[in-house]
DRENLOVEX-384912 format. One record per residue (C-alpha): x, y, z. Coordinates in steps of 0.25 Angstrom, whole numbers, padded with zeros to 4 digits, always signed. Layout:
residues N
XYZ/...
end
This chain:
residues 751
+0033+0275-0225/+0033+0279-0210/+0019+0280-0211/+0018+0266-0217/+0026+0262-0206/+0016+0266-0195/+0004+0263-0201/+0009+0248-0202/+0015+0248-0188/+0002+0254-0184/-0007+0242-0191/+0004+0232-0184/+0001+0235-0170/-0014+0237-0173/-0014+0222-0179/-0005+0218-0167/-0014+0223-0156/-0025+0218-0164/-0021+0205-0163/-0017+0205-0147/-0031+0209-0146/-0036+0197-0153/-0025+0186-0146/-0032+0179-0134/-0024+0172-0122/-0024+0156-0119/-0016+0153-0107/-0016+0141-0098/-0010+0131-0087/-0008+0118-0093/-0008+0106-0082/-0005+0091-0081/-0014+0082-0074/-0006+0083-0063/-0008+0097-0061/+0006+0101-0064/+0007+0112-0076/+0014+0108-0088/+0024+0114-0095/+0027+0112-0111/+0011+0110-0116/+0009+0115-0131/-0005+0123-0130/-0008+0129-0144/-0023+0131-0152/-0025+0120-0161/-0024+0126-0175/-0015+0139-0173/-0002+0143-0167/-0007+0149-0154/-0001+0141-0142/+0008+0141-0131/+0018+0130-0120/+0016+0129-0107/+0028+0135-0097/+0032+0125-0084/+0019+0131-0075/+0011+0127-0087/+0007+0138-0092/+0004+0145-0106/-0002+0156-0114/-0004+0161-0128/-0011+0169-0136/-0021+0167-0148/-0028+0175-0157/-0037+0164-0161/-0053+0165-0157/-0063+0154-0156/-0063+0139-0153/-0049+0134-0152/-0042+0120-0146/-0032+0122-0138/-0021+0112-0138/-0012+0104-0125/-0001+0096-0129/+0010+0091-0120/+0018+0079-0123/+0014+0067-0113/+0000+0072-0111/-0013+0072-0118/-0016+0085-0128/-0028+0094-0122/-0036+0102-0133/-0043+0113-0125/-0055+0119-0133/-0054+0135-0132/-0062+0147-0138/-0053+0159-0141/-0059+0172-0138/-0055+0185-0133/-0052+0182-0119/-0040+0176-0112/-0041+0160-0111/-0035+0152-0100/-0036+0135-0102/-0029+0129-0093/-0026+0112-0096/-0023+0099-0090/-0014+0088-0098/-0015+0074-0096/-0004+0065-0099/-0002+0058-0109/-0003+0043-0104/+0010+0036-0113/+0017+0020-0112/+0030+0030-0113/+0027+0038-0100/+0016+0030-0092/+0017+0024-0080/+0019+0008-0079/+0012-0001-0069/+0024-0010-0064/+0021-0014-0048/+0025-0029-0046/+0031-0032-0060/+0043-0029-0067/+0040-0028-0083/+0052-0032-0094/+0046-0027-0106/+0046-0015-0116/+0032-0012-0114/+0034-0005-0101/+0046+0002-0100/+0043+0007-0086/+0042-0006-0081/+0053-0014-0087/+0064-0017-0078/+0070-0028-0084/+0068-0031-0100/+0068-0046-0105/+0084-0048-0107/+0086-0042-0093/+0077-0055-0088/+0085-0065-0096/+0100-0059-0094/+0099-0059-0077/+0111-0067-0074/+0103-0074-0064/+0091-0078-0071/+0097-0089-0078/+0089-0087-0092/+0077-0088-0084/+0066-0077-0082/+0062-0078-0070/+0077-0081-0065/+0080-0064-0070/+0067-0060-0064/+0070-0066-0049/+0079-0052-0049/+0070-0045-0050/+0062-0039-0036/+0050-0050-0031/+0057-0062-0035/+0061-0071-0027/+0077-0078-0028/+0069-0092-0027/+0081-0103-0032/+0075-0116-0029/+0063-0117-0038/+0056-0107-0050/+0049-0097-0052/+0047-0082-0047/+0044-0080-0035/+0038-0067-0033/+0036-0058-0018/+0034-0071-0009/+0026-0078-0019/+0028-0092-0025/+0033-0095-0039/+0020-0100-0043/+0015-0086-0039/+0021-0082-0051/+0014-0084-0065/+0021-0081-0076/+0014-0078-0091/+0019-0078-0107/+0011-0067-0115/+0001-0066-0105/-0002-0081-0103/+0003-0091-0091/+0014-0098-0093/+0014-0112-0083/+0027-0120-0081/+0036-0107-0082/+0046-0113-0077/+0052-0127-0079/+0047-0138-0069/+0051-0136-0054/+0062-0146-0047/+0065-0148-0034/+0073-0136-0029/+0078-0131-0042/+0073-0119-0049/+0067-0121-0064/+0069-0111-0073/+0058-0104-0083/+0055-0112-0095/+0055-0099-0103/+0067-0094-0110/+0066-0077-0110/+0070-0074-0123/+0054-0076-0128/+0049-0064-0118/+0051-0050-0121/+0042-0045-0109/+0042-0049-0095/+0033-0043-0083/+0037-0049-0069/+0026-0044-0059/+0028-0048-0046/+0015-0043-0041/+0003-0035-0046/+0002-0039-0062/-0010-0038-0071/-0022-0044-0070/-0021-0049-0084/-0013-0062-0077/-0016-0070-0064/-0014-0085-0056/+0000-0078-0049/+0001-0072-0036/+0013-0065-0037/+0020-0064-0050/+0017-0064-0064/+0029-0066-0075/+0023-0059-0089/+0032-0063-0100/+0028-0057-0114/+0033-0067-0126/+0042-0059-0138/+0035-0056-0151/+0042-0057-0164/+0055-0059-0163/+0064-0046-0170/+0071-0057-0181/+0073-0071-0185/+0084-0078-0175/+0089-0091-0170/+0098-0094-0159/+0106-0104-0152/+0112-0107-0139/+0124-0117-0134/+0126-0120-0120/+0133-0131-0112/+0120-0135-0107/+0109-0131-0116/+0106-0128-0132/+0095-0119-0139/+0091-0115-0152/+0079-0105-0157/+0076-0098-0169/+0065-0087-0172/+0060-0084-0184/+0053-0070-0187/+0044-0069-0200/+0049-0059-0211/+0037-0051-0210/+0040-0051-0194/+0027-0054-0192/+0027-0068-0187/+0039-0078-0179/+0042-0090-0174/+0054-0098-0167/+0057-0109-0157/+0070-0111-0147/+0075-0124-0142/+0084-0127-0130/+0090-0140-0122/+0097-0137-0109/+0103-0150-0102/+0110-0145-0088/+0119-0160-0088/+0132-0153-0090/+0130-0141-0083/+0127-0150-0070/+0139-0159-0072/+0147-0147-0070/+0139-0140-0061/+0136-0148-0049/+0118-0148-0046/+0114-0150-0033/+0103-0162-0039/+0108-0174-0043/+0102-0175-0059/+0100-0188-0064/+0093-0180-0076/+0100-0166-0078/+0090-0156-0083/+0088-0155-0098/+0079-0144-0104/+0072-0142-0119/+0065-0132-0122/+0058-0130-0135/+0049-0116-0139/+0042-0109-0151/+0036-0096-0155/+0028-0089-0165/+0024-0076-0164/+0015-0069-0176/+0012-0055-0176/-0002-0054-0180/-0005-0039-0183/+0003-0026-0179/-0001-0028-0165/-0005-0044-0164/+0007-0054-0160/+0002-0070-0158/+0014-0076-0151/+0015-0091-0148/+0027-0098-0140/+0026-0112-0136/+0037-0119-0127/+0040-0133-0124/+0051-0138-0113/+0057-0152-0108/+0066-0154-0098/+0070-0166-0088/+0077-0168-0075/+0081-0177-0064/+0088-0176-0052/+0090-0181-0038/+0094-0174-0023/+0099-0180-0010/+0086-0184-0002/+0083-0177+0010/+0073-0186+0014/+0084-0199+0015/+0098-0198+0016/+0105-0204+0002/+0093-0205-0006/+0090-0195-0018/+0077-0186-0021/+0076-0189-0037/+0068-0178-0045/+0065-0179-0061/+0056-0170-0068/+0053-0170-0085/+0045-0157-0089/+0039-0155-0102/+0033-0142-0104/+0023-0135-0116/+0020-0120-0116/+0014-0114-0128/+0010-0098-0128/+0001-0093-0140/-0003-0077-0137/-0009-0065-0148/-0010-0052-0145/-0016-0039-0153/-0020-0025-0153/-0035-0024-0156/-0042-0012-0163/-0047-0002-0151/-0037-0003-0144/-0038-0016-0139/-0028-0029-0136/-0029-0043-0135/-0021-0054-0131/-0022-0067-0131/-0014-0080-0125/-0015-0094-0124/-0005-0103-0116/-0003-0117-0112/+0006-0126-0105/+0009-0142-0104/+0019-0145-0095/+0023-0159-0089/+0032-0162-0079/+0037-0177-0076/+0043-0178-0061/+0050-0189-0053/+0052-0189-0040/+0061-0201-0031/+0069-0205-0020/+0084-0214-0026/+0095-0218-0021/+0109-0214-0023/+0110-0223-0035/+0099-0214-0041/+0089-0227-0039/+0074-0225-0036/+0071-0228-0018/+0057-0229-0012/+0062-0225+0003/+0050-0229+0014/+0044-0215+0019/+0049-0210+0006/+0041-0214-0007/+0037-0202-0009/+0049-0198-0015/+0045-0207-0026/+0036-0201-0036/+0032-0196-0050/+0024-0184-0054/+0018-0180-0068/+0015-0165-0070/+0006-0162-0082/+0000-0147-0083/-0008-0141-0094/-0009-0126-0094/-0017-0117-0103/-0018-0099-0102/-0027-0092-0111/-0030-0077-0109/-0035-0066-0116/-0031-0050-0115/-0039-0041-0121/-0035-0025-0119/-0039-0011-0121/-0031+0002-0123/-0038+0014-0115/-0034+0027-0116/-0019+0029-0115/-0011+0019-0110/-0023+0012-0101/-0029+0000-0104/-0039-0011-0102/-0036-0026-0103/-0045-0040-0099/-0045-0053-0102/-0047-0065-0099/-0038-0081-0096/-0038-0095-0093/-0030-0103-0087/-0031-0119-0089/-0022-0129-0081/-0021-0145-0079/-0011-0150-0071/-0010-0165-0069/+0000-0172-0061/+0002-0189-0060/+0010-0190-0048/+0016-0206-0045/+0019-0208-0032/+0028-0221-0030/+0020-0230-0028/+0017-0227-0042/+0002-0223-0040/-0001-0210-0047/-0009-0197-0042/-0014-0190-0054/-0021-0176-0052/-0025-0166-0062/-0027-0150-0059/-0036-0139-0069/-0037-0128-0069/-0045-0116-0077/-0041-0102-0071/-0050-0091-0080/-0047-0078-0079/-0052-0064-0082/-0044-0050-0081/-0043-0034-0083/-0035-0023-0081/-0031-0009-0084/-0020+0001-0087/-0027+0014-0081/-0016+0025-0086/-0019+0039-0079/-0008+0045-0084/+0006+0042-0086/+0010+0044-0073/-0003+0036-0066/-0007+0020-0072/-0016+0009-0065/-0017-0006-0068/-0030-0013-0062/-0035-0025-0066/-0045-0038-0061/-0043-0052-0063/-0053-0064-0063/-0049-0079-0061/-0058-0089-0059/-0049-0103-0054/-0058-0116-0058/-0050-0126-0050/-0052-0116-0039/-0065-0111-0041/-0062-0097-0036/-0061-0085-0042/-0052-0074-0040/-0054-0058-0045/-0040-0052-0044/-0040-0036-0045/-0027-0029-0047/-0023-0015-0049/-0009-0007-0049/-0005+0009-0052/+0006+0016-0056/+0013+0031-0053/+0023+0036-0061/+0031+0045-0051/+0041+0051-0061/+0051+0048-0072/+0053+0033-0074/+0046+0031-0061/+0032+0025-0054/+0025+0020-0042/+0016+0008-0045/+0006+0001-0036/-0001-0014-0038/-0012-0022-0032/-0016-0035-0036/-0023-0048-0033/-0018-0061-0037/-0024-0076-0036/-0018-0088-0040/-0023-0104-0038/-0013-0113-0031/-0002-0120-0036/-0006-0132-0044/+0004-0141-0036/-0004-0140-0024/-0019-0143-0029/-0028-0149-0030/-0031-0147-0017/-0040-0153-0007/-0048-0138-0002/-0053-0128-0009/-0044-0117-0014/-0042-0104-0018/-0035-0094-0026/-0022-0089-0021/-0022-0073-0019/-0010-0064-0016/-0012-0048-0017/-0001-0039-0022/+0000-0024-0018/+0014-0016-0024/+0020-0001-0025/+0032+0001-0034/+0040+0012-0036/+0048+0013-0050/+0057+0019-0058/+0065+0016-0072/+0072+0028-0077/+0086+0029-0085/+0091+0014-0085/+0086+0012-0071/+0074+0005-0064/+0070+0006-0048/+0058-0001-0043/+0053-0003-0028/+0041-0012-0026/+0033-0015-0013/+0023-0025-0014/+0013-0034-0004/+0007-0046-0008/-0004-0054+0001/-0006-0068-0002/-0022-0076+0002/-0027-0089-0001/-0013-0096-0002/-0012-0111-0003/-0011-0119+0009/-0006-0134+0009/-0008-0149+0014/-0001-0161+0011/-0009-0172+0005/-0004-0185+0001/+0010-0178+0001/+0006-0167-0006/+0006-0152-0003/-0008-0148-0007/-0016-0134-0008/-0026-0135+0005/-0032-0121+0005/-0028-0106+0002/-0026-0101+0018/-0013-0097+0013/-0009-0081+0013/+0004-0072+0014/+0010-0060+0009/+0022-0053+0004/+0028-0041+0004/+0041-0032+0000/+0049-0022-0007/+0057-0024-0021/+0066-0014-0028/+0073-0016-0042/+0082-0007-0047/+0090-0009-0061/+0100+0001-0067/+0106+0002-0083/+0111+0015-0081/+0121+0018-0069/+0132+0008-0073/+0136+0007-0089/+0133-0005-0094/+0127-0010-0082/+0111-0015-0079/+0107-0019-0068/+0098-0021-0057/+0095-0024-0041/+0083-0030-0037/+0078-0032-0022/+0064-0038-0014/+0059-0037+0001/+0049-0048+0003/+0043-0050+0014/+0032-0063+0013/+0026-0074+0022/+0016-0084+0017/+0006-0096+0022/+0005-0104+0011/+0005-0120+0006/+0012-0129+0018/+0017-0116+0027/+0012-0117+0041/+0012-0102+0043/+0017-0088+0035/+0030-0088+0032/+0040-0084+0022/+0038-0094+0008/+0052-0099+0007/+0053-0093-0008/+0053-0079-0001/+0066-0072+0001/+0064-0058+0009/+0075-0052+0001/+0078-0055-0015/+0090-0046-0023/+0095-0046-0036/+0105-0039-0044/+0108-0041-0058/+0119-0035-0065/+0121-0035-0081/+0131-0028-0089/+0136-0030-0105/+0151-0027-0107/+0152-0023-0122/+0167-0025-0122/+0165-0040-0120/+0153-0041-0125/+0147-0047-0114/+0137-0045-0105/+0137-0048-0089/+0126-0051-0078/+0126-0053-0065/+0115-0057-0055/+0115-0055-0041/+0104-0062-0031/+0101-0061-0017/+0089-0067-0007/+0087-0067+0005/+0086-0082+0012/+0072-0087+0010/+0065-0096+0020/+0064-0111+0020/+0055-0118+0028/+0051-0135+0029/+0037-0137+0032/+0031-0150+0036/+0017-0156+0035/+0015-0164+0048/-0001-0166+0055/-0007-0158+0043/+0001-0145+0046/+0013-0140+0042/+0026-0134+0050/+0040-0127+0047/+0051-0140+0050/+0061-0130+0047/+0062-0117+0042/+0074-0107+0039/+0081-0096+0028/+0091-0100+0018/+0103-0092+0014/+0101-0079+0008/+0102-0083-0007/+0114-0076-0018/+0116-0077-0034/+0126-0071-0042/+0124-0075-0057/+0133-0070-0068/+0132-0071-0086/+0141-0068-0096/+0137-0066-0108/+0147-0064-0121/+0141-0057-0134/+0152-0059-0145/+0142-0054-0156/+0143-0041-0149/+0148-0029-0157/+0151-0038-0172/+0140-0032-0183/+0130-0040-0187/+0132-0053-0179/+0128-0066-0187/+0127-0074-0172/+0125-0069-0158/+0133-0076-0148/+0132-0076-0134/+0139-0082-0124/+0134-0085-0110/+0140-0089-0096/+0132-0086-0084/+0134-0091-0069/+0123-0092-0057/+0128-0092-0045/+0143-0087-0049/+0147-0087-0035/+0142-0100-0032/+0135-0095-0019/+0126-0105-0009/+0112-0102-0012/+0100-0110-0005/+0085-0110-0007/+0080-0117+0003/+0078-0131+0009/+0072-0144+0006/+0067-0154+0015/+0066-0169+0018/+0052-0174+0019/+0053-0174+0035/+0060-0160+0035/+0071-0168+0042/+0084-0163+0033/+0084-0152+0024/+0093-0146+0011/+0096-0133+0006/+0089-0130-0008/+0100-0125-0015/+0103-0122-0031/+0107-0134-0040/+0119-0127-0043/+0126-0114-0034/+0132-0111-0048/+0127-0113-0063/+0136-0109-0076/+0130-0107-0091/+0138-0105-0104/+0131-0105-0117/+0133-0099-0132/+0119-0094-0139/+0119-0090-0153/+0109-0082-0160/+0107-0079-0172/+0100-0067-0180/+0096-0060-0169/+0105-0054-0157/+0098-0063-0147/+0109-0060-0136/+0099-0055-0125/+0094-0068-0126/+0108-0077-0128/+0114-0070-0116/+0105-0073-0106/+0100-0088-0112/+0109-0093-0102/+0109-0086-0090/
end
């Protein structure tokens, strides 16, 4: 038996030697494209068990006894696999590799210098989601009310609109689906700001660029507003609200098969009791009354196909009069009816290959009906000598229509390739009745045609670029414009990037100052940005520096009392620094967020006899806003703080064909606190039949003096402050929904 035993020991060790003999070595460095070795890689020989893991320098080794041709397989997650082709033999092989990285939506980079993107589809980039842009206390329900906290807006009180890094509000464009939307706002009157004609609640995406957005959207030399319309809706639901001064009503319908919906909303707001009790600065002989009417359909046709229809219609009328200041005991009389029509139709689909299309068509009728007159204190029309003027009616009829088409194609990784083209069609005709009862008719069209493409360039997660060219051709203006725009982006770290943008922009002049007796031009304004970012646990940091040039601005002339566009010899700049920082995490319960601009701007433009700072143009603009829930009382809290700095004000008078400052100055420094309450009794019961919510809000809560400027007599002889209609404005209202919990919405339908 010991014999037995050594033999067999004998013919182990001969086997074992055997095969050391026959096992040949594979070692390595494994490298990322960054030159920095990897640690963790799974190298193994496709079809067998031989393999090996690289340590922290990189490195690995094995050993195999397989012969011939073999692949050789790298796999790492977050990066591309490398199959490495070998041919096993008797001597030692050393294959050293370089892994790519795998370009992911999770871990790549996202372009964001000059816009601030509230949506899912770029987490990266989204500092404030939908509710947050509807439940700022001091946005008043209104879109562009909530995005004024944010940096690049300016606290503007005394008209609508964004305006954005010394720019004007018409500076800013805003678009539905892709598509222009024209008349955004309610009509304009005299020294009081209009709200958007828009209710939130039919947006789940928002992109507020303020400088350095795609090529794929034009005519705005400052801003773009990108608003993405919902899809289907998740159920059927209906609501209702109550309020002292307005009632509404909606109900959406979602298809069993949940392919298809449709639904409609209703509202009428009549402000005559609220400014019984709350004391207006204008007199109104006819208090303001709203009605607002919209529908929806929204068909999904395919997996990846969505047509979307939304149509709007609005009425609303006022009248009101405020002390002359061109002769003592007289009153200046305004009235205005507006009716408006916007209707949106857009489709968009996944095409084999990779490709996408999408497809959109909107139009716009609006008519405004203004009057204009001088009456004494019996509220009696007066023709004063040297003062007819005041005496006048003005007709305002404007047909808009946008079509544009998008096609797109997916490269390699995340990198794509997208053109297109768009038109632009507008007729504006104003009928204006002077008092001798003579009318001035004039009609303005237009036909802007544009072409456009861009790409996503992804080189790695860490590294993406944007560049894109658009082409505009003007008919009114017979000029042409070819605008190029380009932006990178770094990803320095964990939750953190560096971003730069360059763009071009052009724009054709206002429509309110054409035609014009010269030749003109497209406006220009170039934006150059670098942004820093970082969003990580809860919290969001952003720093921005940006420089914008302004050519070819419109200059002015009166004719026949009329400021008029006389040629583009107009030019300015801008320039600052903005920071944003928002915080979920450091206080339980608690969001919140701080916003700060620098701008630094002067402009020669329309009637200014030299560059100056435009009195929209605060130097300094702050905003902190404040929102907590208290699940005790079920209630949810928000404050808004606002600051500016005092903007300028200036008179200018036209006297021998040239203008001159009569007076110039700086107005207060401007402050707003803003409070909500909003009660949730449906909170915490099972299954809720109703959800009820319970508003009360307050702008102004501590009734502070605020002043946006000054207005004029005729001669510049006597001036008055500009200032709110109200220091202080109160709501209280009840909204009921039903079948849905819809109190994201309810809460801040009053605000």
């Amino acid at each position: 038996m010991k014999k037995i035993a050594n033999l067999i020991l004998l013919f182990i060790l001969l086997f074992s030697s055997g095969l050391l003999y026959g096992q040949v070595q594979v070692k390595g460095v494994v490298k990322d494209n960054k030159q920095k070795p990897m640690a963790g890689v799974s190298i193994a020989i496709r079809d067998s068990y031989d393999g090996a893991t690289t340590d922290s320098l990189g490195r690995y080794a094995f050993k195999t006894t397989e012969k011939g041709e073999h692949i050789l397989e790298f796999t790492s997650i977050g990066y591309k696999p490398v199959e490495q082709k070998i041919t096993i033999a008797g001597s030692p092989l050393v294959i050293d590799i370089q892994m790519k990285e795998e370009i992911s939506e999770l871990r790549a980079v996202v372009i964001t210098a000059g816009s601030f993107e509230a949506s899912d589809r770029k987490r990266a980039a989204a500092v404030l989601d939908p509710i947050d842009i509807v439940t700022t206390a001091s946005g008043n329900g209104d879109i562009t009310g909530a995005l004024k906290t944010l940096p690049g807006a300016q606290l503007v009180g005394e008209s609508e609109g964004l305006y954005v890094r010394g720019g004007t509000a018409a500076e800013t464009r805003t678009f539905i689906d892709g598509t222009v939307v024209n008349n955004f706002f309610f009509s304009s009157v005299p020294n009081v700001a209009q709200f958007g004609r828009f209710s939130p609640f039919i947006f789940k995406g928002t992109v507020f660029s303020t400088g350095g957005y795609s090529a794929l959207y034009g005519q705005a030399l400052s801003s773009a507003l990108i608003l993405e319309s919902i899809d289907l809706p998740d159920r059927s639901s209906a609501n209702v609200g109550i309020s002292l001064l307005s009632g509404s009503a909606g109900l959406q319908h979602l298809a069993k098969d949940k392919k298809s919906s449709w639904g409609f909303d209703a509202s009428y707001t009549d402000l005559g009791l609220a400014f019984k009790v709350i004391k207006q600065k204008q007199d109104y002989s006819r208090v303001p009354v709203y009605g607002t009417y919209d529908a929806n359909f929204r068909v999904k046709t395919s997996k990846t196909g969505m047509l979307k229809y939304y149509g709007y219609f609005s009425n609303n009328k006022l009248a009101f009069s405020t002390p002359s200041l061109d002769t003592l005991g007289y009153r200046d009389r305004f009235g205005i009816s507006n009716n408006n029509f916007y209707h949106n139709l857009s489709w968009r689909e996944n095409l084999p290959k990779r490709w996408k299309i999408a497809l959109g068509i909107s139009m716009t009728n609006n008519e405004d009906k203004i009057s204009s007159s001088l009456q004494d204190d019996n509220g009696h029309d007066v023709q004063l000598t040297g003062l007819e003027f005041k005496k006048f009616g003005l007709h305002l009829k404007g047909n808009y229509f946008n079509a544009k088409a998008v096609l797109e194609k997916k490269l390699k990784g995340l990198s794509a390739f997208r053109f297109g083209g768009e038109w632009n069609h507008s007729r504006d005709r104003s009928y204006y009745t002077a008092y001798t009862n003579v009318v001035y008719p004039a009609t303005i069209k237009e036909n802007i045609s544009a072409m456009f493409m861009e790409s996503d360039i992804y080189l790695t997660n860490a590294v993406a670029a944007k560049a894109g060219l658009r082409l505009e051709h003007s008919a009114l203006l017979s000029r042409t414009s070819l605008a190029p725009r380009a932006s990178i982006a770094y990803k320095l770290g964990k939750g953190s990037q560096a971003s730069l943008a360059y763009g071009v922009f052009y724009q054709n002049p206002e429509r309110k100052y054409l035609p014009s007796s010269g030749q003109l031009d497209f406006m220009k304004a170039t934006h150059y940005i670098a942004q820093f970012q970082k969003v990580a646990n809860q919290q969001s940091f952003r720093a921005e520096i940006f420089y914008k040039k302004y050519d070819n601005l419109i200059k002015t002339s009166y004719s026949v009392s009329q400021e008029s566009a006389l040629n583009n010899n107009g030019y300015g700049d801008a320039s600052g620094i903005e920071f944003f920082w928002r915080d979920k995490k450091t206080i339980k319960d608690l969001d919140y967020w701080i916003s700060y601009s620098y701008l630094d701007t002067q402009r020669d433009f329309l009637n200014f006899p030299s560059a100056i700072r435009p009195n929209f143009a605060a130097k300094h603009t702050a905003s902190l806003v404040v929102k907590k829930f208290v699940q005790k009382w079920k209630t949810n809290v928000n404050w808004a703080y606002n600051y500016s700095s005092g903007r300028p004000y200036y008179n200018i008078q036209y006297t021998n064909n040239q203008f001159y400052f009569n007076d110039r100055g700086t107005i207060p420094d401007y402050h707003n606190v803003s409070f909500s309450l909003n009660y949730l009794p449906f909170i915490g019961k099972k299954n809720p039949k109703v959800y009820d919510v319970y508003v009360l809000s307050v702008s102004n809560i501590f009734d502070l003096k605020q002043t946006y400027g000054y207005q004029y007599s005729t001669n510049g002889a006597r001036k008055q402050q500009i200032v709110p209609p109200s220091r202080m404005f109160i709501f209280i209202g009840a909204f009921l929904s039903f079948g849905v919990d819809r109190s994201n919405e309810i809460i801040n339908n009053g605000l």
